[in-house]
Wavefront OBJ file of the C-alpha trace (Angstrom):
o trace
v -83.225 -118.856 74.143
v -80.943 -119.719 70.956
v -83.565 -120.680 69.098
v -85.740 -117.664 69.982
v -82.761 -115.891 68.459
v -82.137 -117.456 65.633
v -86.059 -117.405 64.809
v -85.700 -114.063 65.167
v -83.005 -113.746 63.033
v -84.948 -115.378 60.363
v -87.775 -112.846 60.982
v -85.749 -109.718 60.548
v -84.238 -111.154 57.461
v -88.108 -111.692 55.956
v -88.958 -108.459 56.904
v -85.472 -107.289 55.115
v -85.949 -109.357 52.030
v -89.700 -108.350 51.744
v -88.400 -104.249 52.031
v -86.711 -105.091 49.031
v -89.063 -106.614 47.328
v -91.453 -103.636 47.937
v -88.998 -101.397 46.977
v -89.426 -102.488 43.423
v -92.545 -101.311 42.860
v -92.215 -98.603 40.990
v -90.931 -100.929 38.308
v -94.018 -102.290 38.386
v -96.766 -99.416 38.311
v -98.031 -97.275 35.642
v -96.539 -94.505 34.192
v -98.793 -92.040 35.856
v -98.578 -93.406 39.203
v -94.214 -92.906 38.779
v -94.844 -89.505 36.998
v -97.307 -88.610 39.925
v -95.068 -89.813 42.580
v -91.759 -87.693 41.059
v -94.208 -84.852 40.385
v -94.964 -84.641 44.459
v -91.377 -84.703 45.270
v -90.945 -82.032 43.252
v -93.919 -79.763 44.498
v -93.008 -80.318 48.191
v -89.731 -78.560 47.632
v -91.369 -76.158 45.882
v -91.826 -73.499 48.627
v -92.902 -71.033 46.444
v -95.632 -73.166 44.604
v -96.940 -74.082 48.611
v -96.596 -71.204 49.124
v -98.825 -69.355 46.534
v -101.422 -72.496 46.822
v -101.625 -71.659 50.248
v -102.141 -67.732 50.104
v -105.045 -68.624 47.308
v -106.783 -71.073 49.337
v -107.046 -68.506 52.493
v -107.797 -65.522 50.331
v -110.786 -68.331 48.909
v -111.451 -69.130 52.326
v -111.928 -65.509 53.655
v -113.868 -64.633 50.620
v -115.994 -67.653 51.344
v -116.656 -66.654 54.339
v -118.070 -63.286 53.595
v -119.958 -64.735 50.838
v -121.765 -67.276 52.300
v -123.611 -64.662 55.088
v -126.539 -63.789 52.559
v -127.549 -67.205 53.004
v -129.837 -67.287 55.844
v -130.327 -71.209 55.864
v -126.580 -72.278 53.667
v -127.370 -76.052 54.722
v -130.789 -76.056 53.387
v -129.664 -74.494 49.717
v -126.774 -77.469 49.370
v -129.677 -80.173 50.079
v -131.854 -78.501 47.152
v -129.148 -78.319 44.909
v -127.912 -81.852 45.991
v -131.180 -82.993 45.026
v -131.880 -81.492 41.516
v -128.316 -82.066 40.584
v -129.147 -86.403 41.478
v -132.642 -86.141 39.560
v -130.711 -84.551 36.388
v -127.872 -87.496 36.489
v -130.590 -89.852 36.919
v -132.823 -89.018 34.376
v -130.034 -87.345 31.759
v -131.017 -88.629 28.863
v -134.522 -87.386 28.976
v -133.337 -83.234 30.327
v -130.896 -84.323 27.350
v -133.303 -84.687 24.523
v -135.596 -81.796 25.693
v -132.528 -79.003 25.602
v -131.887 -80.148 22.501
v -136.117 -80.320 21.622
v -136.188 -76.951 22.646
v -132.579 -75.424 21.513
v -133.348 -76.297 17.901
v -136.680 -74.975 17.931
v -135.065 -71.731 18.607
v -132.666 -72.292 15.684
v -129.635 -73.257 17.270
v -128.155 -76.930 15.925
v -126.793 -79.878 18.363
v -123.841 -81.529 17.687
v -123.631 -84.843 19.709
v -119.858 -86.040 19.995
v -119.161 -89.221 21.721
v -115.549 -88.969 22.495
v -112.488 -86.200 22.056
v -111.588 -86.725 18.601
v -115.203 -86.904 17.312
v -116.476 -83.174 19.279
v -112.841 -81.698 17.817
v -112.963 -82.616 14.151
v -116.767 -81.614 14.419
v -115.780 -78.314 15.368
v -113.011 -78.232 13.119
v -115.492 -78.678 10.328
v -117.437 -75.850 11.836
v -114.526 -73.538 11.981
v -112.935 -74.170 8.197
v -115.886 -72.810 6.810
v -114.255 -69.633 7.677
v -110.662 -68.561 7.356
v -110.977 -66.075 10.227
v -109.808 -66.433 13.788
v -110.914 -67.557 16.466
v -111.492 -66.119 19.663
v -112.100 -68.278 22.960
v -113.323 -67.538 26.469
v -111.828 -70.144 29.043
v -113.505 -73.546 29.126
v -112.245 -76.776 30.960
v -113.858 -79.376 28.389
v -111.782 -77.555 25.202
v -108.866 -78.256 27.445
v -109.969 -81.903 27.865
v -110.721 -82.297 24.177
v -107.026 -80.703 23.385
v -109.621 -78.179 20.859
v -106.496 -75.217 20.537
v -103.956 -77.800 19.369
v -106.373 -79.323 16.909
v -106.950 -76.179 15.377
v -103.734 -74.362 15.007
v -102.233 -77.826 13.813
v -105.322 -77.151 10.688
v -103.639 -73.750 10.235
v -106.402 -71.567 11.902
v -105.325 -68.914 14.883
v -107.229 -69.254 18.070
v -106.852 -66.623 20.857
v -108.016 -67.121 24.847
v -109.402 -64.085 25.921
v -109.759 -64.819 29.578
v -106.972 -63.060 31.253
v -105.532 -66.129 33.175
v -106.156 -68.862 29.927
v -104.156 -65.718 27.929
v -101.465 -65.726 30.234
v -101.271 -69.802 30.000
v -101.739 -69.705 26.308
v -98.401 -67.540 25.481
v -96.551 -69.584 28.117
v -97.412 -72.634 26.301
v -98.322 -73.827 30.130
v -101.842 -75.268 31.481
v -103.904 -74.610 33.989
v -103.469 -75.899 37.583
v -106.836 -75.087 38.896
v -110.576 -75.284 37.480
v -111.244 -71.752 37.527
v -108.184 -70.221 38.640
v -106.107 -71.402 35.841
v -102.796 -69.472 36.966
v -102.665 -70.249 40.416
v -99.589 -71.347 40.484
v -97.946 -67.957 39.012
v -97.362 -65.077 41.068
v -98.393 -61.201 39.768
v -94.554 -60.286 39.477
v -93.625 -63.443 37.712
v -97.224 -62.880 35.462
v -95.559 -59.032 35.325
v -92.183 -60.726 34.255
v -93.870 -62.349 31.342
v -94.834 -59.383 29.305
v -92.266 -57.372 30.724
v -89.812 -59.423 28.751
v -91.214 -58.859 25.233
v -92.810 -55.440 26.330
v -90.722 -53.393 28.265
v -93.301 -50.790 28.739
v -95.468 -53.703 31.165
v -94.346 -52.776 35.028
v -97.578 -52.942 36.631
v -100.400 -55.383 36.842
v -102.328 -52.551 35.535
v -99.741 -52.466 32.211
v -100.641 -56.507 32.223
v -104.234 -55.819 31.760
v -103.884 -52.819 29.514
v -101.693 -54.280 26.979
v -103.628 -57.641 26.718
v -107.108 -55.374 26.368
v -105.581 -53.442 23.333
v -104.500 -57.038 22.090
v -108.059 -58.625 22.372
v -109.785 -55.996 21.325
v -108.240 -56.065 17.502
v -109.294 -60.008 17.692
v -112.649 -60.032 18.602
v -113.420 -57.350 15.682
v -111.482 -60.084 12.905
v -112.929 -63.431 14.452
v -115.748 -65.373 13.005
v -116.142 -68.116 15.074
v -116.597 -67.598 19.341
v -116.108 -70.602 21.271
v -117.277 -70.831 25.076
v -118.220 -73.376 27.177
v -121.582 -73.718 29.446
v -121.732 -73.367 33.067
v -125.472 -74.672 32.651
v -127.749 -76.531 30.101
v -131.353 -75.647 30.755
v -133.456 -78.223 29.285
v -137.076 -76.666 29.498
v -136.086 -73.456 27.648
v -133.170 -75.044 25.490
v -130.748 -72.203 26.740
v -126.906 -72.061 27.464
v -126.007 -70.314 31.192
v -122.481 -69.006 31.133
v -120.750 -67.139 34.089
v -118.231 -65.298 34.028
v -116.333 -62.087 36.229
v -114.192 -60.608 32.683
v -116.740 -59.991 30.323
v -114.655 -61.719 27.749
v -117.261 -64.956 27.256
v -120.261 -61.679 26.356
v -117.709 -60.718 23.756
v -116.936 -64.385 21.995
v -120.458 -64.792 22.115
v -122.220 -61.672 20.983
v -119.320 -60.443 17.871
v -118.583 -63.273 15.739
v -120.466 -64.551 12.898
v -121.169 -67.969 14.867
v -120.963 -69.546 18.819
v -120.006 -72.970 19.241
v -120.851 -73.998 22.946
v -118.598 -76.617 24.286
v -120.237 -78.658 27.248
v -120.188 -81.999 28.986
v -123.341 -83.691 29.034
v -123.658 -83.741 32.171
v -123.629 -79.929 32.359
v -128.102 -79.145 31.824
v -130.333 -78.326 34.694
v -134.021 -79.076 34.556
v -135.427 -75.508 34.516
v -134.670 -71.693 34.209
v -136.151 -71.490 37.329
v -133.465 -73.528 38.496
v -130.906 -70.676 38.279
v -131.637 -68.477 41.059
v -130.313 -71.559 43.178
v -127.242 -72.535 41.022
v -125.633 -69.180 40.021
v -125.090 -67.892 43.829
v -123.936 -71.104 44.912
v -121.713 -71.412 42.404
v -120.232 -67.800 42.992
v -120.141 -67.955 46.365
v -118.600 -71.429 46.683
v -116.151 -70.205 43.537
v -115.087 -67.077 43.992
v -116.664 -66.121 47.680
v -118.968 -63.426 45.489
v -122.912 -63.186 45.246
v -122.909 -63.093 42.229
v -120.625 -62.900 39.442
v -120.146 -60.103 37.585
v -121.540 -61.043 34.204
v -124.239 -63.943 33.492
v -125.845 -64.389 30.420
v -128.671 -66.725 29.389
v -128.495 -67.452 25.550
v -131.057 -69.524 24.162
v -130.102 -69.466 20.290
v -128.879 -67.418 17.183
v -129.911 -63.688 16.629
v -133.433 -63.334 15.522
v -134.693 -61.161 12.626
v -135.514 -58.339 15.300
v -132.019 -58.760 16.540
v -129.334 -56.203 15.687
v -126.171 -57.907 17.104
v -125.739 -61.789 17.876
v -124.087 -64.964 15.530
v -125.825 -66.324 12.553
v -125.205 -69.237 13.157
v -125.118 -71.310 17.016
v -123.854 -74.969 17.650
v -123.582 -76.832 20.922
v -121.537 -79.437 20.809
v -122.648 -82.401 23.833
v -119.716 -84.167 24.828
v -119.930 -87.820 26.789
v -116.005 -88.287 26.481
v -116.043 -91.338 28.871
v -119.211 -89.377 31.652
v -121.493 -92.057 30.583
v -118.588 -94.576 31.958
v -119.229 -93.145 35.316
v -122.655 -92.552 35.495
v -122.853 -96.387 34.659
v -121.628 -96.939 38.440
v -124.607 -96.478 40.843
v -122.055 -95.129 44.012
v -119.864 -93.473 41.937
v -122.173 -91.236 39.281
v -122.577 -89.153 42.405
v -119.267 -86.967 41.664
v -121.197 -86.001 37.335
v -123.183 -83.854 40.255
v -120.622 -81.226 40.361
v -120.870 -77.860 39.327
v -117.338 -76.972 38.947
v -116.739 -74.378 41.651
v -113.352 -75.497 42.247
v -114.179 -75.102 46.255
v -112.899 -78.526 47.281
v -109.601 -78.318 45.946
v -108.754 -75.412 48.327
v -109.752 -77.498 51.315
v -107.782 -80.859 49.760
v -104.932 -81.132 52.314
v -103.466 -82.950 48.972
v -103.755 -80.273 46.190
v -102.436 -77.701 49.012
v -99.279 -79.454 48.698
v -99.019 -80.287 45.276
v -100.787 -78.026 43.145
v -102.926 -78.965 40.086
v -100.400 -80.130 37.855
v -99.016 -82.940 39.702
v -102.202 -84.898 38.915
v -101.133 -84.876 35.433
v -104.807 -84.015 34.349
v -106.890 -81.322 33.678
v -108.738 -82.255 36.261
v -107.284 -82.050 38.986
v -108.040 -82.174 43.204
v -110.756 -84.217 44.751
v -113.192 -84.069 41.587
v -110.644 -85.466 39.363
v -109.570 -88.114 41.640
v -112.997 -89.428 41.989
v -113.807 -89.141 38.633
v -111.202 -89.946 36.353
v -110.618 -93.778 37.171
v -113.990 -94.154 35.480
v -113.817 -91.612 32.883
v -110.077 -92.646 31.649
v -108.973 -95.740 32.677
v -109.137 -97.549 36.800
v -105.599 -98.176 36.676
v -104.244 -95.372 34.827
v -105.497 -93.171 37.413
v -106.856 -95.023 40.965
v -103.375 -93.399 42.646
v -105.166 -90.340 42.923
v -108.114 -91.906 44.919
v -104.935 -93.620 47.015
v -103.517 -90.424 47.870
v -106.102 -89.107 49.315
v -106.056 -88.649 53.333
v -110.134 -88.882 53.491
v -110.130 -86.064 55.907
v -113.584 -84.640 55.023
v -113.116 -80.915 54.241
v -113.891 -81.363 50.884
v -117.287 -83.190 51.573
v -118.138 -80.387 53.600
v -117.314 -77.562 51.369
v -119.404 -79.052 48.360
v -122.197 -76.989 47.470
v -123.946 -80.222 45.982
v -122.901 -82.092 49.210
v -120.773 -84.957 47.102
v -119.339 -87.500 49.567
v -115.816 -87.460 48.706
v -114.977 -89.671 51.646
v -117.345 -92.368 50.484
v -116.455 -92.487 46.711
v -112.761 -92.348 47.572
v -113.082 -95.501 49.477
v -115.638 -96.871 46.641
v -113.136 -96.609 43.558
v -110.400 -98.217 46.145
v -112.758 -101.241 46.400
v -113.555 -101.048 42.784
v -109.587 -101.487 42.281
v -109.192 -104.552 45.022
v -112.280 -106.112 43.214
v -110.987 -105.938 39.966
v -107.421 -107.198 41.148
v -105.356 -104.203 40.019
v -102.727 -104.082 42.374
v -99.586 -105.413 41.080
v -97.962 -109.070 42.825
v -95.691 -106.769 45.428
v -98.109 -105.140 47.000
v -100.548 -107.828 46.769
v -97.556 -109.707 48.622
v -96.499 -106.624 51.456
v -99.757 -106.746 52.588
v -100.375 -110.510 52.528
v -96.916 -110.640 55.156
v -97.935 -107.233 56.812
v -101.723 -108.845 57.318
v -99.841 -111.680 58.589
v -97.195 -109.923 60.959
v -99.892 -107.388 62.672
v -102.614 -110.432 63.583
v -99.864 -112.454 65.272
v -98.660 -110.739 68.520
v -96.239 -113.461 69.180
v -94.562 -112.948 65.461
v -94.364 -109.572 66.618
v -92.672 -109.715 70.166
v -90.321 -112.209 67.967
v -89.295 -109.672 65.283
v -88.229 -107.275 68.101
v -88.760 -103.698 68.659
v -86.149 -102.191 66.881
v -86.069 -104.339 64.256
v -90.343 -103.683 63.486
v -88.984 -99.532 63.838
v -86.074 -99.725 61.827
v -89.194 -101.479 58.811
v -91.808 -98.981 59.400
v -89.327 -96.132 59.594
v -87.961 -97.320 56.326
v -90.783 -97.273 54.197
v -92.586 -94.313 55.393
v -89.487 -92.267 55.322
v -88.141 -93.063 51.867
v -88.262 -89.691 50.978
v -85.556 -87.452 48.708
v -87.099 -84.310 49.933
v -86.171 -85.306 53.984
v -89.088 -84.074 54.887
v -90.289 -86.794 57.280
v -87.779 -87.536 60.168
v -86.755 -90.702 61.508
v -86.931 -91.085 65.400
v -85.567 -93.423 67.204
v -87.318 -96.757 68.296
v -88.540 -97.290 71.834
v -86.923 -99.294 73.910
v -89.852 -101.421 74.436
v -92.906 -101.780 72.968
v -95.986 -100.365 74.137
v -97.053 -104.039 74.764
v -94.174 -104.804 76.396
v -94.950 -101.654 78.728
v -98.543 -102.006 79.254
v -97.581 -106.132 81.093
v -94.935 -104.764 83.074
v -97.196 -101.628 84.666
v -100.170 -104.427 84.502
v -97.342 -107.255 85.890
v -99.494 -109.099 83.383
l 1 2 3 4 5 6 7 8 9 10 11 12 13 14 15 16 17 18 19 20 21 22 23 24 25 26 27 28 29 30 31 32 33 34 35 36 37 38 39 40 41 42 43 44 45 46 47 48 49 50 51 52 53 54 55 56 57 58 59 60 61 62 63 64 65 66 67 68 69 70 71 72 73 74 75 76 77 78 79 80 81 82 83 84 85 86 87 88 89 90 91 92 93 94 95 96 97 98 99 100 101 102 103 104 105 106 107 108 109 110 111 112 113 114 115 116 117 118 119 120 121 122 123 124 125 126 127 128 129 130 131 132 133 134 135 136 137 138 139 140 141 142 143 144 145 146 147 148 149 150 151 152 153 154 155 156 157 158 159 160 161 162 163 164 165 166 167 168 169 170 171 172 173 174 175 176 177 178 179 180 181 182 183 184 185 186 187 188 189 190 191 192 193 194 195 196 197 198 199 200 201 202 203 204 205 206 207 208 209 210 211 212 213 214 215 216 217 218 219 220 221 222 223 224 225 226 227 228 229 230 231 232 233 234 235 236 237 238 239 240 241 242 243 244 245 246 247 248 249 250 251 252 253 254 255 256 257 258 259 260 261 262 263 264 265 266 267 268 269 270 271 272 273 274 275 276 277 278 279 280 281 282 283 284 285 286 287 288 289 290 291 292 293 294 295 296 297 298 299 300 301 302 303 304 305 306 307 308 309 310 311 312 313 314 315 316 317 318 319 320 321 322 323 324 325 326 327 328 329 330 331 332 333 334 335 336 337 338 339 340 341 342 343 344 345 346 347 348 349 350 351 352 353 354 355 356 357 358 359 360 361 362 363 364 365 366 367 368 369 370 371 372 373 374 375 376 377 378 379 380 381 382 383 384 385 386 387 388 389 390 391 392 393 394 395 396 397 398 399 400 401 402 403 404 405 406 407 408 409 410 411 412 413 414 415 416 417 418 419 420 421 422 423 424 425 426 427 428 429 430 431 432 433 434 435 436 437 438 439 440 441 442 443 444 445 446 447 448 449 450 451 452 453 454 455 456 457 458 459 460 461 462 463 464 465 466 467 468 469 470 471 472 473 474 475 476 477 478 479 480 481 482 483 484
């Protein structure tokens, strides 16, 4: 019995030293995985934050639900859309080079930019040849490119005219969901905001007022309009943009010249192709059947034309998308269509919110997507964090398998060795501690609770309690009721 003890002894004291050990971690992992780890603890004391997340994700979820009952056969429309979206991705570069075929025909002129810096300073150019401003309806890839810093650091004024990308633009904040960009601000601290500098602004109806008046003066002195594409159609070379504000008819139809912003993974095959897209995309977005304003803009103004830009660029953007579409599992998640539905059903971003993932983009899409687009280490704690519970698979209107390319960019990370030596060492021990029942009948019940408790309830915010170990194990249990 006294060596049982003292082996024991000698257990509990591995187990101690290797709690240490893994304790140091954080010394050893990249920046964004600390920043993303403080940013949580900071979010889940955030009741108000949870609690605005969560009031947006059932108002989505009731509008959803309403939305989604002119579809007689829902299932069916996901598997078509599933299906053209995989035949784009895998035949891009050919749907590629006939939108652009057919786009110049029309007069329009393709800009192809390979990374960030090259689709800004090619819109830069674009935009000195005029000392006017610039007016902007809200696209996500400008945000990726960093396209408003570029140009107000060159001395030209650029103003967001969607009312959410307004409200983030004199904040100097950024936006914390793909199409909701002010999620995380309430209407009476949005009210707060203007109320400060305008004490006239009371109401949400002030709000909208006062930033009308303001946009109105800017669209009649701007030049250049800048929007991005919901859509690419390659057979008719056209640009599909969506929108609920009528801002994005406005940046495209009174300036001298439209620059289109899109990823290249952004064209469809076919106009035909819209009547499926544009409802799902509403109704998994915004729980509408459509969206209030859609336009289909397949060039400059013609001859005949008495209104319409000069001039009309598209700028194609890879930006790291042909990184992912390289991977046959993982090209799956260039699919999306950017409704933003999945995020509302991420038990993660619920919590968290959109800027804790210290990207644009943010939720399930980003986590998939941005260890291949940026960099596997920089960002594979996001495809960690995830609790592969499913909802998002099954709210996709393109029917991505989140669960499944989670799990595929974790084995990407294990094959390319990424974790650092102290986890690669907890789980060596842990591997060994969990086969061997006799290692763990040796190491004692309270001293395996008092480990386990440790680690998964190292938490600042207290938000996980620590009960009390069992007496005896449930081993230990099951042989005495068996009298094993």
């Amino acid at each position: 019995m006294a060596k049982v003890s003292i082996l024991r002894k000698h257990v509990r004291v591995m187990f101690h030293f290797l709690f240490l050990y893994l304790s140091d971690l954080s010394h050893s992992m990249s920046d964004r995985k600390t920043t993303f780890l403080t940013a949580i603890e900071l979010s889940i004391k955030d009741k108000e934050l949870r609690k605005k997340i969560s009031t947006a994700a059932e108002n989505h979820r009731n509008a959803f639900e309403e939305g989604k009952k002119q579809y007689s056969k829902l299932e069916i429309a996901k598997q078509r859309a599933a299906f053209i979206r995989w035949k784009t991705i895998e035949n891009l570069d050919k749907y590629l080079i006939e939108f652009e075929a057919a786009f110049i025909k029309k007069g329009g002129k393709v800009i192809w930019a390979q990374d960030a810096n090259e689709a800004a300073d090619e819109i830069l150019k674009i935009v000195t040849r005029f000392r006017s401003g610039v007016v902007k309806s809200k696209s996500i890839i400008t945000e990726e490119i960093g396209l408003n810093n570029v140009l107000q650091k060159n001395n030209h004024e650029v103003i967001e005219t969607d009312l959410g990308q307004y409200i983030i633009q004199i904040t100097n904040d950024t936006p914390s969901h793909l199409i909701m960009p002010i999620l995380h601000k309430s209407k009476e601290e949005v009210i707060e905001i203007y109320h400060s500098s305008n004490p006239k602004v009371e109401t949400v109806e002030d709000v909208v007022e006062f930033t009308r008046n303001v946009l109105r003066e800017k669209y009649k002195n701007a030049s250049v309009g800048i929007t991005g594409a919901n859509f690419l159609i390659a057979d008719s070379g056209a640009v599909s943009i969506t929108e609920n504000e009528g801002n994005a008819v406005l940046c495209t139809a009174m300036p001298r010249v439209h620059i289109v912003i899109a990823g290249i993974d952004k064209v469809i095959p076919s106009l035909n192709d819209l009547d499926l897209f544009l409802p799902l995309l509403s109704t998994f977005g915004t729980g509408q059947s459509l969206t209030v304003y859609n336009s289909i803009i397949s060039g400059p103004c013609g001859n005949i034309e008495n209104s319409g830009p000069t001039e009309m660029f598209v700028v194609l953007v890879d930006n790291g998308r042909t990184k992912v579409i390289a991977h046959e599992i993982q090209r799956q998640i260039m699919s999306c269509i950017h409704c933003g539905a999945c995020a509302f059903d991420d038990p993660v971003y619920r919590i968290i919110g959109g800027h804790a993932y210290g990207n644009i983009y943010n939720g399930p899409f980003g986590s998939v997507m941005l260890p291949h687009k940026e960099d596997m280490k920089d960002y594979i704690h996001l495809s960690d964090a995830h609790p592969l519970d499913g909802n998002c698979t099954e709210v996709c209107p393109v029917n991505i398998d989140f669960n499944k390319l989670f799990l595929q960019n974790r084995k990407t990370s294990v094959d390319k060795q990424l974790a650092n030596k102290s986890e690669k060492w907890f789980y060596f021990f842990w591997k060994k501690a969990v086969l061997k029942r006799n290692l763990i009948k040796l190491t004692g019940t309270k001293t395996l609770s008092y480990f386990v408790n440790t680690i998964f309830n190292k938490s600042e915010s207290g938000l996980r309690e620590t009960h009390p170990p069992a007496k005896k194990s449930f081993n230990e249990q099951w042989r005495e009721k068996m009298k094993l």
